[in-house]
Backbone as XML, in Angstrom:
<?xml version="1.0"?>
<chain id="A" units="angstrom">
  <residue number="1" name="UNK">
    <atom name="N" x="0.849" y="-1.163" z="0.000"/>
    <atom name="CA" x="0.000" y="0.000" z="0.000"/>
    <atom name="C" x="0.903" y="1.236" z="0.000"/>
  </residue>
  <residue number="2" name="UNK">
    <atom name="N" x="0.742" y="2.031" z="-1.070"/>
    <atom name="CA" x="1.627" y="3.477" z="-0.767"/>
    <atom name="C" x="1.175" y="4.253" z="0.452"/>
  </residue>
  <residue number="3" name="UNK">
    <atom name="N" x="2.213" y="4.816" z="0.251"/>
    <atom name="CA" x="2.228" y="6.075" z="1.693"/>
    <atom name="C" x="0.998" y="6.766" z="1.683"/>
  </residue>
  <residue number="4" name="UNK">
    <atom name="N" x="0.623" y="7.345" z="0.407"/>
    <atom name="CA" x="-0.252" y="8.237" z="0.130"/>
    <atom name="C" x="-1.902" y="7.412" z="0.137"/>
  </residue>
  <residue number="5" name="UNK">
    <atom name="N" x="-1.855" y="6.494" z="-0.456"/>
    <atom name="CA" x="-3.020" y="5.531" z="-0.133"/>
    <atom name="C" x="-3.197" y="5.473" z="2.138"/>
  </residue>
  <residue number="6" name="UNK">
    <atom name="N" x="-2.111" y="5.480" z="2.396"/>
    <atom name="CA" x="-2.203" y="4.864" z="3.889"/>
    <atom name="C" x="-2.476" y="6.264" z="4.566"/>
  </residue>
  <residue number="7" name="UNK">
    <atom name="N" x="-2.379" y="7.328" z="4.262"/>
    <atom name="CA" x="-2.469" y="8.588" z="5.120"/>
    <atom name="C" x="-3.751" y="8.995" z="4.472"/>
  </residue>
  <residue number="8" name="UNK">
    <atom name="N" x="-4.291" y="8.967" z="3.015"/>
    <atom name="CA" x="-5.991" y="9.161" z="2.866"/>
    <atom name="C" x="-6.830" y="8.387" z="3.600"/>
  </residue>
  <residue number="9" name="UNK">
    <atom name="N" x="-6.716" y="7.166" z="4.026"/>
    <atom name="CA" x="-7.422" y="6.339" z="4.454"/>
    <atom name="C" x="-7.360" y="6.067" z="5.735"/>
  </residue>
  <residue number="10" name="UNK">
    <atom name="N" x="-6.164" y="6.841" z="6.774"/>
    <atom name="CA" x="-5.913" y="7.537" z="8.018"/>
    <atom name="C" x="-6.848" y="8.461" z="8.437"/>
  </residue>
  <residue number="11" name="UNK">
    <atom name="N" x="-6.885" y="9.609" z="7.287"/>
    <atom name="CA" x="-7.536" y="10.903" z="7.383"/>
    <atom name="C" x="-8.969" y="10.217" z="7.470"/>
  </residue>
  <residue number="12" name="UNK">
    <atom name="N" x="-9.714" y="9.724" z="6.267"/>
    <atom name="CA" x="-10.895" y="9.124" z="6.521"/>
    <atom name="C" x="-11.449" y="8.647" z="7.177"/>
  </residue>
  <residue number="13" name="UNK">
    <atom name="N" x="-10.721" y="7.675" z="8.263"/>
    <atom name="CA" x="-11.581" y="6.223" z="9.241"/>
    <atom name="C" x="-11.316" y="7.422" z="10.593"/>
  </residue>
  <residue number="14" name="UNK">
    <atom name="N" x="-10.266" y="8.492" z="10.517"/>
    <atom name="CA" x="-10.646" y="9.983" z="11.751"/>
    <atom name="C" x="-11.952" y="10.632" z="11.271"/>
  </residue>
  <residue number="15" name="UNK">
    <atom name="N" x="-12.118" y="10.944" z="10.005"/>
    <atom name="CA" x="-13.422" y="11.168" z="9.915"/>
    <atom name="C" x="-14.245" y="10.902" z="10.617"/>
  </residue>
  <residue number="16" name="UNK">
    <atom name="N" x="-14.873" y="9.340" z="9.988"/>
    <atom name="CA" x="-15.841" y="8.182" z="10.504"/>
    <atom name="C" x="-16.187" y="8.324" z="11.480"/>
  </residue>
  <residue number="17" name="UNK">
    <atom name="N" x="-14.645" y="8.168" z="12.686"/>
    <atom name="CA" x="-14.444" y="7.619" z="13.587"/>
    <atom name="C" x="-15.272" y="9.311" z="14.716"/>
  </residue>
  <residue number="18" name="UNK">
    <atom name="N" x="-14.361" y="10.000" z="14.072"/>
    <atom name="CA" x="-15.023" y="11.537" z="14.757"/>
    <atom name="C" x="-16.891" y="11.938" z="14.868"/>
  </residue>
  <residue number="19" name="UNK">
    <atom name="N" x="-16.811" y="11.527" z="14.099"/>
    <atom name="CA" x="-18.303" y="11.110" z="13.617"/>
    <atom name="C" x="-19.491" y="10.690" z="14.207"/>
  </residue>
  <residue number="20" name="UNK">
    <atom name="N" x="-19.068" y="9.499" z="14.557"/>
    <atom name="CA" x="-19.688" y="8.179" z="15.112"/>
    <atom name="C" x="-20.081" y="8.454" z="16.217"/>
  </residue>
  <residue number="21" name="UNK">
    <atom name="N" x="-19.824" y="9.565" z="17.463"/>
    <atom name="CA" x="-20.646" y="9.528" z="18.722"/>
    <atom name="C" x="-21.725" y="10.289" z="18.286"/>
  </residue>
  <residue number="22" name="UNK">
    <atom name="N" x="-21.966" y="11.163" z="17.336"/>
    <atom name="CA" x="-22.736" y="11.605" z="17.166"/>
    <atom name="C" x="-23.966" y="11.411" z="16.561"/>
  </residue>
  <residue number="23" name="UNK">
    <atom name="N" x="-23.753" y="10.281" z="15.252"/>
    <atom name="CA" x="-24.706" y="9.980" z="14.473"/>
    <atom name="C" x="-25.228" y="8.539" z="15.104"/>
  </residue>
  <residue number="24" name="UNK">
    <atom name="N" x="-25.304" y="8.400" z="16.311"/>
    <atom name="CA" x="-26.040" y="7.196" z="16.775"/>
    <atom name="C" x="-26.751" y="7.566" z="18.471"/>
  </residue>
  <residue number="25" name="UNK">
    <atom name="N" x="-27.743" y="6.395" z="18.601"/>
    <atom name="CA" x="-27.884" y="6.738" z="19.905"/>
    <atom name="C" x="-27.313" y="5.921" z="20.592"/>
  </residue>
  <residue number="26" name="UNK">
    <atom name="N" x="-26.571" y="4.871" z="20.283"/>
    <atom name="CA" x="-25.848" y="3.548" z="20.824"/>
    <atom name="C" x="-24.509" y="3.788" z="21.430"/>
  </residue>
  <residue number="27" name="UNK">
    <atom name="N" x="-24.729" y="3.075" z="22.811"/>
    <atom name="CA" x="-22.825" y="3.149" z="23.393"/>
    <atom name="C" x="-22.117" y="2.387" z="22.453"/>
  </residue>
  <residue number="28" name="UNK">
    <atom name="N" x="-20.951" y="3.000" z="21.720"/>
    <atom name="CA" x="-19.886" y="2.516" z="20.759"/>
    <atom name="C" x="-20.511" y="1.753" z="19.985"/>
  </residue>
  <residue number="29" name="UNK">
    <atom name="N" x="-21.685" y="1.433" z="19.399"/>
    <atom name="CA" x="-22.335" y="1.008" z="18.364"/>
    <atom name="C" x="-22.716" y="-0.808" z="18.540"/>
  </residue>
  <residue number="30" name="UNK">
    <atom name="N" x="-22.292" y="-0.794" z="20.306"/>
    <atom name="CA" x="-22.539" y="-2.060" z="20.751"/>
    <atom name="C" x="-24.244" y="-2.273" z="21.748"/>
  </residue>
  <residue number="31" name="UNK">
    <atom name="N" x="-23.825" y="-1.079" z="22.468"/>
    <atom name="CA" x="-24.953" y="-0.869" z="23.659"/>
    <atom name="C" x="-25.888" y="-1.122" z="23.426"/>
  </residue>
  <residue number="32" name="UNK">
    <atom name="N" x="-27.573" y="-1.169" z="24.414"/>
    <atom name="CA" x="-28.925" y="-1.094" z="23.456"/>
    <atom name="C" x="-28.927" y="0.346" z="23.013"/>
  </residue>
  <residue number="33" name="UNK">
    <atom name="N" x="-29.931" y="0.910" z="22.545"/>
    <atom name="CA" x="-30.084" y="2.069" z="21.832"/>
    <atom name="C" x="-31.143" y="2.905" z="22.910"/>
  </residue>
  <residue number="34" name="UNK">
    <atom name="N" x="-31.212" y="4.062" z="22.981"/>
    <atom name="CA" x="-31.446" y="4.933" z="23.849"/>
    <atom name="C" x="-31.942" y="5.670" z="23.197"/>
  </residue>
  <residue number="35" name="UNK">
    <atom name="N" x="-33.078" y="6.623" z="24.109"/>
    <atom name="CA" x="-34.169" y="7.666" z="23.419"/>
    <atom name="C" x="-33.451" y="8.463" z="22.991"/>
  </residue>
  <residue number="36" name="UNK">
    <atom name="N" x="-31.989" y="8.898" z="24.434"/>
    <atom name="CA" x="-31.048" y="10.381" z="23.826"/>
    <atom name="C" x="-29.895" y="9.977" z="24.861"/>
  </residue>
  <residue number="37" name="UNK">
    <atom name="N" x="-28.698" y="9.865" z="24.310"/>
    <atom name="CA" x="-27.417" y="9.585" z="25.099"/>
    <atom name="C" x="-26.972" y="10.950" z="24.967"/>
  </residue>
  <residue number="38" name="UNK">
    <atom name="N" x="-26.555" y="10.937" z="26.529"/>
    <atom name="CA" x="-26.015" y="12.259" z="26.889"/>
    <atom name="C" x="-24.831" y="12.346" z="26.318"/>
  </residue>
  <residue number="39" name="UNK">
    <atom name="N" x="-24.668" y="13.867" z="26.432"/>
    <atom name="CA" x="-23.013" y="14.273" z="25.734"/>
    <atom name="C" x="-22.158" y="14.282" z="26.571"/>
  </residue>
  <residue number="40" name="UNK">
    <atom name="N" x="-21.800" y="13.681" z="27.504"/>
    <atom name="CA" x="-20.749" y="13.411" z="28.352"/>
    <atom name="C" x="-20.410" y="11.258" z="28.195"/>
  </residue>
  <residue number="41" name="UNK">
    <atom name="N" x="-21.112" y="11.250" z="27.816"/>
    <atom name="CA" x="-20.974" y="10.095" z="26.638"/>
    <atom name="C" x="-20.291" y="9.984" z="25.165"/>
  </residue>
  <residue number="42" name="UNK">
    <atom name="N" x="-21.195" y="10.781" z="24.743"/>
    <atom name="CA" x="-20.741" y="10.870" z="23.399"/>
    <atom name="C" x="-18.875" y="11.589" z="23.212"/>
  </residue>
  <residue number="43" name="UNK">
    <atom name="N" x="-18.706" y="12.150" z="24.336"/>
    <atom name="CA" x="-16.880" y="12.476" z="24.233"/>
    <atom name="C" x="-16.595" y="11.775" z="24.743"/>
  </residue>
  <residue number="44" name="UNK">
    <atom name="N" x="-16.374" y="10.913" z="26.210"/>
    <atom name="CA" x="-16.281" y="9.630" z="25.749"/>
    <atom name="C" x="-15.706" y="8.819" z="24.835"/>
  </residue>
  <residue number="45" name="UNK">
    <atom name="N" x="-16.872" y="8.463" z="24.076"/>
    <atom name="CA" x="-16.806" y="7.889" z="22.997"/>
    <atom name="C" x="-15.870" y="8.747" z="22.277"/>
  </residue>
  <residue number="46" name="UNK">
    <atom name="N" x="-15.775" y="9.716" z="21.948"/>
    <atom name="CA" x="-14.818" y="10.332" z="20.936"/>
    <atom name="C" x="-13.283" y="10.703" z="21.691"/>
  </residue>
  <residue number="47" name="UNK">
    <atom name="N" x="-13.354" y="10.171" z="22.482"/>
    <atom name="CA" x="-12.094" y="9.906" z="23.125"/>
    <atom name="C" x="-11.288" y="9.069" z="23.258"/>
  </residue>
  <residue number="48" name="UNK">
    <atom name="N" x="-11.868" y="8.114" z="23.093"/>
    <atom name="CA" x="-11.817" y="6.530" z="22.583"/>
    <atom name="C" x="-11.632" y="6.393" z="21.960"/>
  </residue>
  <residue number="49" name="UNK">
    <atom name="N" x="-11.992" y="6.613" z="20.795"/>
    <atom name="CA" x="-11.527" y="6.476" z="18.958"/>
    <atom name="C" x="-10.830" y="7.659" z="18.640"/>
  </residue>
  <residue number="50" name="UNK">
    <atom name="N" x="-10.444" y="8.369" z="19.373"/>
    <atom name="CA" x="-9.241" y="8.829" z="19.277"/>
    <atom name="C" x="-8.021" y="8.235" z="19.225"/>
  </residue>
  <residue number="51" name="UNK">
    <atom name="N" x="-7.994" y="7.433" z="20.689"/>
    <atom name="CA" x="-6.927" y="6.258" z="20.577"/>
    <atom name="C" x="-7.002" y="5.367" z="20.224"/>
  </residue>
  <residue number="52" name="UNK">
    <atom name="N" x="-8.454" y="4.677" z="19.493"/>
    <atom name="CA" x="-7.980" y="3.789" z="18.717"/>
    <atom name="C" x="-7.927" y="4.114" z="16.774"/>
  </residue>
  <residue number="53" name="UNK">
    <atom name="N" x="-8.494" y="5.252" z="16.426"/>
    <atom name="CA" x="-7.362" y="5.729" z="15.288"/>
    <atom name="C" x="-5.909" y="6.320" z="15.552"/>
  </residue>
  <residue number="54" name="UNK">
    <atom name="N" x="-5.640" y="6.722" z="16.600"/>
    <atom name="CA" x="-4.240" y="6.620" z="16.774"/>
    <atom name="C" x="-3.402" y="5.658" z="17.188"/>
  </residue>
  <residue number="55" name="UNK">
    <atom name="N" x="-3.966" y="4.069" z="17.425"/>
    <atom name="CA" x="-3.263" y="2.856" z="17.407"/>
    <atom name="C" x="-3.174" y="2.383" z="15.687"/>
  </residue>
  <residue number="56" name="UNK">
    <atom name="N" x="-4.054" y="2.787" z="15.185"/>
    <atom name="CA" x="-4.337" y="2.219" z="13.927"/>
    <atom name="C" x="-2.994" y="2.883" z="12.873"/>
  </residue>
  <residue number="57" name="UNK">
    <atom name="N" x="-3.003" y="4.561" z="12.959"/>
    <atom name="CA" x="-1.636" y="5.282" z="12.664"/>
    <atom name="C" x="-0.329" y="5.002" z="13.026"/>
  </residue>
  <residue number="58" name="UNK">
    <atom name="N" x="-0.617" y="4.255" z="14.506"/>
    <atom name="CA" x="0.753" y="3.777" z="14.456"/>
    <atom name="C" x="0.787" y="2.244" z="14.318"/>
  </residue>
  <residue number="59" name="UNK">
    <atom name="N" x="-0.345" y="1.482" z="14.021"/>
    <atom name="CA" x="0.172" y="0.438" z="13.155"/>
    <atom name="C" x="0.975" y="0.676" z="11.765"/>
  </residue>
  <residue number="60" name="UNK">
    <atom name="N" x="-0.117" y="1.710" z="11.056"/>
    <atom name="CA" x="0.288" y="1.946" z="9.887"/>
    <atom name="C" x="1.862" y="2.823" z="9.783"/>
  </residue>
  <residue number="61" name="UNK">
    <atom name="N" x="2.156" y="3.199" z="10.646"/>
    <atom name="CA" x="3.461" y="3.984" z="10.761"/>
    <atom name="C" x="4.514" y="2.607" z="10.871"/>
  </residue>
  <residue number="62" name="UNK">
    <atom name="N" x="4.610" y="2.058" z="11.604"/>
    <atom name="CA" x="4.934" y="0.417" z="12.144"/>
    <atom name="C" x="5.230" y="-0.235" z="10.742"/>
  </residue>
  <residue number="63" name="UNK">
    <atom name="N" x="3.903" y="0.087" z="10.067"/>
    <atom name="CA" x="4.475" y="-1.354" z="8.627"/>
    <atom name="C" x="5.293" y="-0.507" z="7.606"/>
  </residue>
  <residue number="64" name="UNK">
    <atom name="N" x="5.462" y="0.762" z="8.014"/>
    <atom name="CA" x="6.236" y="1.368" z="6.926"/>
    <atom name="C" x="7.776" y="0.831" z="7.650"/>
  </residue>
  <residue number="65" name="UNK">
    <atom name="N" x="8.134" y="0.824" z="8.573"/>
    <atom name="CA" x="9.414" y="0.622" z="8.951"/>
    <atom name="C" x="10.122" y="1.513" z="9.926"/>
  </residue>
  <residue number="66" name="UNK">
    <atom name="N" x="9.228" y="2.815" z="10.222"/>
    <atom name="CA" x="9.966" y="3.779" z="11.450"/>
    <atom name="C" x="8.954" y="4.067" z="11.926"/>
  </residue>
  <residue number="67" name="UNK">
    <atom name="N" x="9.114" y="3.985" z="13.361"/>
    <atom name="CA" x="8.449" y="5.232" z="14.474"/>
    <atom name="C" x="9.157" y="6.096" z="14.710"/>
  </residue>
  <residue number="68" name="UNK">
    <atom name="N" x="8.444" y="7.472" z="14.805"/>
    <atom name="CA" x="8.903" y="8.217" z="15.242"/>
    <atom name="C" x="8.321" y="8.574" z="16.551"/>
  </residue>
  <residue number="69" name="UNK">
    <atom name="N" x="8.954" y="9.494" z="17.536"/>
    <atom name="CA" x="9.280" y="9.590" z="18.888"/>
    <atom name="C" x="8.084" y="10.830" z="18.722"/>
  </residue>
  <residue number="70" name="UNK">
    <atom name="N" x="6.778" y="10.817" z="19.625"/>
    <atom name="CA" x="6.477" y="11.761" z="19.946"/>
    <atom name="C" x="6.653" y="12.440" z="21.299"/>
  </residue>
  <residue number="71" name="UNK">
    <atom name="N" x="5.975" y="13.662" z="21.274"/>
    <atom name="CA" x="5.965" y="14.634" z="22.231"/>
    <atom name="C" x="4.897" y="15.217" z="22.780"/>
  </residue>
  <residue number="72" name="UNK">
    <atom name="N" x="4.453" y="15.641" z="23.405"/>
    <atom name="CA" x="3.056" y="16.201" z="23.879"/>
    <atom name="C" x="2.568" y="17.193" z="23.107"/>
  </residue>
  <residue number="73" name="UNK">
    <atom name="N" x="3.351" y="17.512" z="22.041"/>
    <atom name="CA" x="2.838" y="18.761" z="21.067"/>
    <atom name="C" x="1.644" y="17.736" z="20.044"/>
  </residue>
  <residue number="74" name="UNK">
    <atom name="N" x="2.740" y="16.721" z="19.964"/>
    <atom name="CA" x="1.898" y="15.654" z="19.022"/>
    <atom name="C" x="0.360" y="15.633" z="19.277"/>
  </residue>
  <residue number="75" name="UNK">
    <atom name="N" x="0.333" y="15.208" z="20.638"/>
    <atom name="CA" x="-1.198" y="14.673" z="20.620"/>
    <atom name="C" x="-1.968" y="16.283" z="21.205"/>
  </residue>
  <residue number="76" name="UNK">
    <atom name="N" x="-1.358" y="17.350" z="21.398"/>
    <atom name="CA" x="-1.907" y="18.307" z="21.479"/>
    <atom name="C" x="-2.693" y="18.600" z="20.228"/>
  </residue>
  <residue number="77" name="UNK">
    <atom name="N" x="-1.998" y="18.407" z="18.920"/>
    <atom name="CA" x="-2.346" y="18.476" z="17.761"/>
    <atom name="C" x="-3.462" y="17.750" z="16.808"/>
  </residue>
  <residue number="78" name="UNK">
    <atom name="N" x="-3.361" y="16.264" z="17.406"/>
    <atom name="CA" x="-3.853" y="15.832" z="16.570"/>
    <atom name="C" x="-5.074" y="15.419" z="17.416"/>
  </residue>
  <residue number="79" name="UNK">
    <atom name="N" x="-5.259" y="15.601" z="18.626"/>
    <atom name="CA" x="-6.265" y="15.948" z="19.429"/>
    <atom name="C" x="-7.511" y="17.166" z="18.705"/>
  </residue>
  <residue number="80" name="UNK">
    <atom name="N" x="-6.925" y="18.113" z="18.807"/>
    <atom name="CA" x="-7.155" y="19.196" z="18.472"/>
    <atom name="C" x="-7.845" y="19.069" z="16.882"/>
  </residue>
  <residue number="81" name="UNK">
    <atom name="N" x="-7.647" y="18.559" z="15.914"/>
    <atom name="CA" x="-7.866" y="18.153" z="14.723"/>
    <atom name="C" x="-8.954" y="17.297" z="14.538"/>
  </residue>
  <residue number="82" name="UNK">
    <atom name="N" x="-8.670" y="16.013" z="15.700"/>
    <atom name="CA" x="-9.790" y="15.195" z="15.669"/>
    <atom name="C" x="-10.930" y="15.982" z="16.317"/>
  </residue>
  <residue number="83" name="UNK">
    <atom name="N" x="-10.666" y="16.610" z="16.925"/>
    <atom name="CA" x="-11.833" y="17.480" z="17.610"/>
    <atom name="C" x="-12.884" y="18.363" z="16.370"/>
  </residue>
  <residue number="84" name="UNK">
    <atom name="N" x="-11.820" y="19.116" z="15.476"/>
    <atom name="CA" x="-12.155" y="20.020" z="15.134"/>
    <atom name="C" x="-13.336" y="18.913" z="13.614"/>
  </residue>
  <residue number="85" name="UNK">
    <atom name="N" x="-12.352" y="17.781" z="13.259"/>
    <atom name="CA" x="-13.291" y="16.719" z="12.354"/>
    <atom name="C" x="-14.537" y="16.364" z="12.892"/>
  </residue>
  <residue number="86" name="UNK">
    <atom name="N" x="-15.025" y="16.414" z="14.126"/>
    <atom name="CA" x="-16.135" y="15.903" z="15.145"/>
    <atom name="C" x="-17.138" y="16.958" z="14.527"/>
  </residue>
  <residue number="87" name="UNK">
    <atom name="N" x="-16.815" y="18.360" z="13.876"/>
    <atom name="CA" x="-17.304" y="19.525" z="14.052"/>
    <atom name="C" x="-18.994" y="18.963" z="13.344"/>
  </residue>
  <residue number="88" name="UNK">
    <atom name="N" x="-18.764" y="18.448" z="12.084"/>
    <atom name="CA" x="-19.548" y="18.376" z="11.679"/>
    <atom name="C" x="-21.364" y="17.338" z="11.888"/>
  </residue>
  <residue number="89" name="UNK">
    <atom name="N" x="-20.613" y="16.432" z="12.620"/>
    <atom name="CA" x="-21.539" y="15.210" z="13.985"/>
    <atom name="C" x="-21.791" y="16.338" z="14.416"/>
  </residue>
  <residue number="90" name="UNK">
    <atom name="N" x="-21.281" y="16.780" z="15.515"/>
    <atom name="CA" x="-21.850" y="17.905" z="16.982"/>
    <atom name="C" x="-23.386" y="18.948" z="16.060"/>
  </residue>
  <residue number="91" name="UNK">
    <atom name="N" x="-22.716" y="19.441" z="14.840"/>
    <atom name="CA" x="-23.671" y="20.541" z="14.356"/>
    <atom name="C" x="-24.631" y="19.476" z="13.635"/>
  </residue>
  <residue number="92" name="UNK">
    <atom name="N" x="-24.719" y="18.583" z="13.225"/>
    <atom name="CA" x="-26.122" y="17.890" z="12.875"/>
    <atom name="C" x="-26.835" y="17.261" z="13.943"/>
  </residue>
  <residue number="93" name="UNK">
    <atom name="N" x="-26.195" y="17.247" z="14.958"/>
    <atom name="CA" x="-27.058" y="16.199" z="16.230"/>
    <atom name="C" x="-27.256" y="17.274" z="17.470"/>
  </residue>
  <residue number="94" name="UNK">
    <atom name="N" x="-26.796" y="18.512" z="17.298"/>
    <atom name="CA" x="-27.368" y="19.726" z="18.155"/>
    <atom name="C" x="-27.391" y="20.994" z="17.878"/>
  </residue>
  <residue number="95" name="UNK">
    <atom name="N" x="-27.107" y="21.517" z="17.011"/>
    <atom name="CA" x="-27.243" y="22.835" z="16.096"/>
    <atom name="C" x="-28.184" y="22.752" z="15.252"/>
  </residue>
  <residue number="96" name="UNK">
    <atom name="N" x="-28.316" y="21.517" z="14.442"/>
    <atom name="CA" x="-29.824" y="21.887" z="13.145"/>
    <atom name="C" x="-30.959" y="21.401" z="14.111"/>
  </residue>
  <residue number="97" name="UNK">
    <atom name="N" x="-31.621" y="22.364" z="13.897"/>
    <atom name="CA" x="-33.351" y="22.512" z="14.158"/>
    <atom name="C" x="-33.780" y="21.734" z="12.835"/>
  </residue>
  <residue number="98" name="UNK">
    <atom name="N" x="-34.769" y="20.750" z="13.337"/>
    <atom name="CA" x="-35.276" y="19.461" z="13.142"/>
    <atom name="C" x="-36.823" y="20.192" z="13.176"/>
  </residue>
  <residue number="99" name="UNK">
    <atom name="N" x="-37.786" y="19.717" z="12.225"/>
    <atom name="CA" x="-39.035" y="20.006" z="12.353"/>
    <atom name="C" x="-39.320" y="18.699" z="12.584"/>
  </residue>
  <residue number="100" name="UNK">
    <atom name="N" x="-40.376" y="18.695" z="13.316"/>
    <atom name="CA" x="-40.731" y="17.643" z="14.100"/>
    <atom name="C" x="-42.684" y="16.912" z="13.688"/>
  </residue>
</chain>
């Protein structure tokens, strides 16, 4: 798999993954399903697949042949990013007004 194939498809499953507390009512897509899961849940959950798309990056970092050494700037960053990918979950599941 090229580099460039492995970092689109990085970027994407952070998408998904950013995503996913929002567009369900289910704990981690296992739980029963609920009228309305609170948002101290749903980060949580997006806290979680934080680290596990960032196990997945550093698998994929792993089969290329180097790790590199992070630092707390690192996950300041890519914290921050995954957050900011969430943006679009948060504003469809509590910003759009829904006619009912």
């Amino acid at each position: 798999m090229s580099l460039s194939l492995q970092i689109a498809l990085l970027v994407l499953l952070a998408f998904l993954a950013a995503n996913l507390p929002f567009a369900n009512q289910r704990l981690l897509l296992l739980g029963p399903a609920r009228a309305t899961k609170p948002l101290i849940w749903r980060l949580a959950e997006l806290v979680l697949l934080y680290f596990v798309v960032g196990a997945f990056g550093l698998a994929l970092e792993n089969h290329s042949g180097q790790i590199a050494p992070q630092g707390w700037e690192f996950y300041a960053i890519t914290g921050t990013m995954f957050v900011t990918l969430a943006f679009p979950g948060f504003v469809f599941r509590y910003l759009m007004h829904r006619k009912h």
